[in-house]
Backbone as a printed PyTorch tensor [residue, N CA C, xyz], in Angstrom:
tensor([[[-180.6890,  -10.8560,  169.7080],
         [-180.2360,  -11.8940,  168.8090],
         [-180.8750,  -13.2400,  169.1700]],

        [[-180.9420,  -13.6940,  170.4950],
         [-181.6590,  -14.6110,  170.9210],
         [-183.1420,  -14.9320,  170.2880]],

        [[-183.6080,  -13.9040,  170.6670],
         [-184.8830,  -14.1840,  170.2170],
         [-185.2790,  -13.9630,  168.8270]],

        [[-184.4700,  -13.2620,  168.0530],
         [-184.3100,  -13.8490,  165.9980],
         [-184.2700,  -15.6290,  166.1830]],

        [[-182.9030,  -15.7110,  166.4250],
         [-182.9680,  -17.4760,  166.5380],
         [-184.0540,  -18.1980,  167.4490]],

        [[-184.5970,  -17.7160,  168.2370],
         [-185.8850,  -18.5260,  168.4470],
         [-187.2780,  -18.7060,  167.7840]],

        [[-187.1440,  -17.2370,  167.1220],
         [-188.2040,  -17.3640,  166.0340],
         [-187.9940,  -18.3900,  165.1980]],

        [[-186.5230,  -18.2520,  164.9030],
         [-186.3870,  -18.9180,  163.1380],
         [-186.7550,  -20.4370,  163.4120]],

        [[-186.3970,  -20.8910,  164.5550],
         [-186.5650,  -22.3540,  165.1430],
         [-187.8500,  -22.4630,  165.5320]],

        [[-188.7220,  -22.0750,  165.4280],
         [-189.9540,  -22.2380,  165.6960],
         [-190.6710,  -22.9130,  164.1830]],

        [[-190.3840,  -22.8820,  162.6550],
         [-190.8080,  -23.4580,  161.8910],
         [-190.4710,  -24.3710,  161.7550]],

        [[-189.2500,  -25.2390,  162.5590],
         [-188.8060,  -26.7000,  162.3400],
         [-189.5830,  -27.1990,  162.9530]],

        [[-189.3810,  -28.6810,  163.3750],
         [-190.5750,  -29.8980,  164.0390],
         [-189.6890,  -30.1530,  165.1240]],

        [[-190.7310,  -30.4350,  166.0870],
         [-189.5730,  -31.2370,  167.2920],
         [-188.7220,  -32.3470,  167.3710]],

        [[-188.6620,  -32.8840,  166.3610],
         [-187.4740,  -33.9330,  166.1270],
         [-186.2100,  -33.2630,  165.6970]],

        [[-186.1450,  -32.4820,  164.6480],
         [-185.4360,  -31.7330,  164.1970],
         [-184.3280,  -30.2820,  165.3670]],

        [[-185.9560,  -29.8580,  166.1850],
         [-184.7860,  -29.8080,  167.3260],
         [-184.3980,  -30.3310,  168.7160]],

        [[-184.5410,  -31.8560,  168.2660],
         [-184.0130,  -32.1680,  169.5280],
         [-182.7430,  -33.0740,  168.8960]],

        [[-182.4470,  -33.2810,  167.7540],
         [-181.5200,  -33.6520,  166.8960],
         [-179.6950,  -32.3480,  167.1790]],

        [[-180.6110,  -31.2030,  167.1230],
         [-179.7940,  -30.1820,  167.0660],
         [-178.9960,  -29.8760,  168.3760]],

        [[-180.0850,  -30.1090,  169.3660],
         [-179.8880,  -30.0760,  170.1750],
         [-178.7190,  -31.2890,  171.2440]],

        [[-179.2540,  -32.5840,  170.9010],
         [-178.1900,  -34.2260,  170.9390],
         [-176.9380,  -34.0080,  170.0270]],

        [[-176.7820,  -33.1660,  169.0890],
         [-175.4020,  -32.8530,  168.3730],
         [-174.7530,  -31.4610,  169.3570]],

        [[-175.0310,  -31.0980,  170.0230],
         [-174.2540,  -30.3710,  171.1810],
         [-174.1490,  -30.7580,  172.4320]],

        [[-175.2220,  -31.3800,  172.3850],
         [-174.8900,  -31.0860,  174.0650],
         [-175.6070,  -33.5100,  173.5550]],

        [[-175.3060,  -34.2660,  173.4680],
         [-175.8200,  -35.6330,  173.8060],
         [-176.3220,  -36.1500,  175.0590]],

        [[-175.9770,  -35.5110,  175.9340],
         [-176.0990,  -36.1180,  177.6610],
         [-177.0860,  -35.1860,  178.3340]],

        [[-177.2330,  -33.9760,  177.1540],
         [-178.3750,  -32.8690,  177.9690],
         [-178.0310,  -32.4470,  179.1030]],

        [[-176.6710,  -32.2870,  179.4460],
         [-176.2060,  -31.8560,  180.7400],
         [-176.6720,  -30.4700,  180.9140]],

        [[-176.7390,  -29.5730,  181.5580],
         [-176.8870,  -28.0140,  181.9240],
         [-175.3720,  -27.0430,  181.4980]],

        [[-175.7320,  -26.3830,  180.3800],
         [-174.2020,  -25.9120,  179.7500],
         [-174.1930,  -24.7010,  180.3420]],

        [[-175.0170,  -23.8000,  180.7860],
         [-175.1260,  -22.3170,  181.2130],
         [-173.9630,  -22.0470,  181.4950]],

        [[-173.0370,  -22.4180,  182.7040],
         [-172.2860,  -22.1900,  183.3360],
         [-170.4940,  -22.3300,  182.1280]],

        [[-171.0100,  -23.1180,  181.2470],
         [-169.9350,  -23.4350,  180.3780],
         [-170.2820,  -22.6660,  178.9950]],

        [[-171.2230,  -21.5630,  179.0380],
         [-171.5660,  -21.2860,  177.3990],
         [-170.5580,  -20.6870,  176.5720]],

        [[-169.8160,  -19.7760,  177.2170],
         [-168.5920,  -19.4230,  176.6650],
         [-168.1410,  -20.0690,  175.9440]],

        [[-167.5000,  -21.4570,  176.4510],
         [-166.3340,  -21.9420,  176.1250],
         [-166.9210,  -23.3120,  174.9720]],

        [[-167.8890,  -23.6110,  175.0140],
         [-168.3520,  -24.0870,  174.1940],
         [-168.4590,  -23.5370,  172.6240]],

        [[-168.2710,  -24.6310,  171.7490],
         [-167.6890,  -24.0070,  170.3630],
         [-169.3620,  -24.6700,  169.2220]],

        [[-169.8870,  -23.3190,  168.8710],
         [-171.1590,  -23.5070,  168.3370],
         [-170.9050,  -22.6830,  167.1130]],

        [[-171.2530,  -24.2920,  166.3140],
         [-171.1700,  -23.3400,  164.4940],
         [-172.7790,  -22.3650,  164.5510]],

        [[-173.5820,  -22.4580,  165.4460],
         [-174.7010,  -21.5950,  165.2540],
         [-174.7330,  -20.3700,  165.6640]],

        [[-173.7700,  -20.1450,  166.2750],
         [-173.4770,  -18.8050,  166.8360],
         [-172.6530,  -17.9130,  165.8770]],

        [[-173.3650,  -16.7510,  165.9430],
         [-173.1400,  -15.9530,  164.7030],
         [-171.5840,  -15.5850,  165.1570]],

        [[-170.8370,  -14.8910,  163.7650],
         [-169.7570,  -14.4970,  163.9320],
         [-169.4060,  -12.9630,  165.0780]],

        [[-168.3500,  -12.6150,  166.0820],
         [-168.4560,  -11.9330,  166.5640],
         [-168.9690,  -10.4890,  166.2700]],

        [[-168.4310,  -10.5950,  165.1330],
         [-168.4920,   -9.0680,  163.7660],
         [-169.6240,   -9.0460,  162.8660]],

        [[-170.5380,   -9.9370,  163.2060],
         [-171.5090,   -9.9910,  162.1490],
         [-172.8410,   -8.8340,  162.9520]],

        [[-173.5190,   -7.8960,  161.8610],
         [-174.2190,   -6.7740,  162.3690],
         [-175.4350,   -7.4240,  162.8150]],

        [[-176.2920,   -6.4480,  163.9250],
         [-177.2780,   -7.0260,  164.2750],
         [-178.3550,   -6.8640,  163.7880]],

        [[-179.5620,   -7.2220,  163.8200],
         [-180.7910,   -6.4840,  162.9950],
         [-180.9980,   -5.2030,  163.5140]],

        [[-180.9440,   -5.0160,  164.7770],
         [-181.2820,   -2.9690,  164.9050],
         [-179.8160,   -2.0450,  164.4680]],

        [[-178.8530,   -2.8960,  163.6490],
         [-177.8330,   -1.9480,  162.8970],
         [-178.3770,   -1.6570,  161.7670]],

        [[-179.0390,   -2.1420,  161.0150],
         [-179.6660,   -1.9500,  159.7020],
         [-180.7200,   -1.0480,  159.6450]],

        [[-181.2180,   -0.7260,  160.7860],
         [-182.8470,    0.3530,  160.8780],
         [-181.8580,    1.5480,  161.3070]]])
């Protein structure tokens, strides 16, 4: 799944994602340790199928 969304972000411009990026995280702190609990409208729904469910 990761790497679908890195593709798809690869046709925007780098302003665009570093915009996306300052609307989550502003201080650019290191979230790894917190990704869980962090609440991201970009993150697909738990139930939503993956692309190798469809093949």
């Amino acid at each position: 799944m990761a790497i679908q969304r890195e593709k798809s972000l690869k046709r925007y411009l780098r302003e665009w994602k570093i915009k996306l990026v300052e609307e989550l995280n502003p201080t650019w702190i290191d979230l790894y340790e917190r990704i869980d609990e962090i609440e991201n409208v970009y993150r697909p729904h738990p139930n939503t199928r993956e692309w190798s469910d469809y093949n």
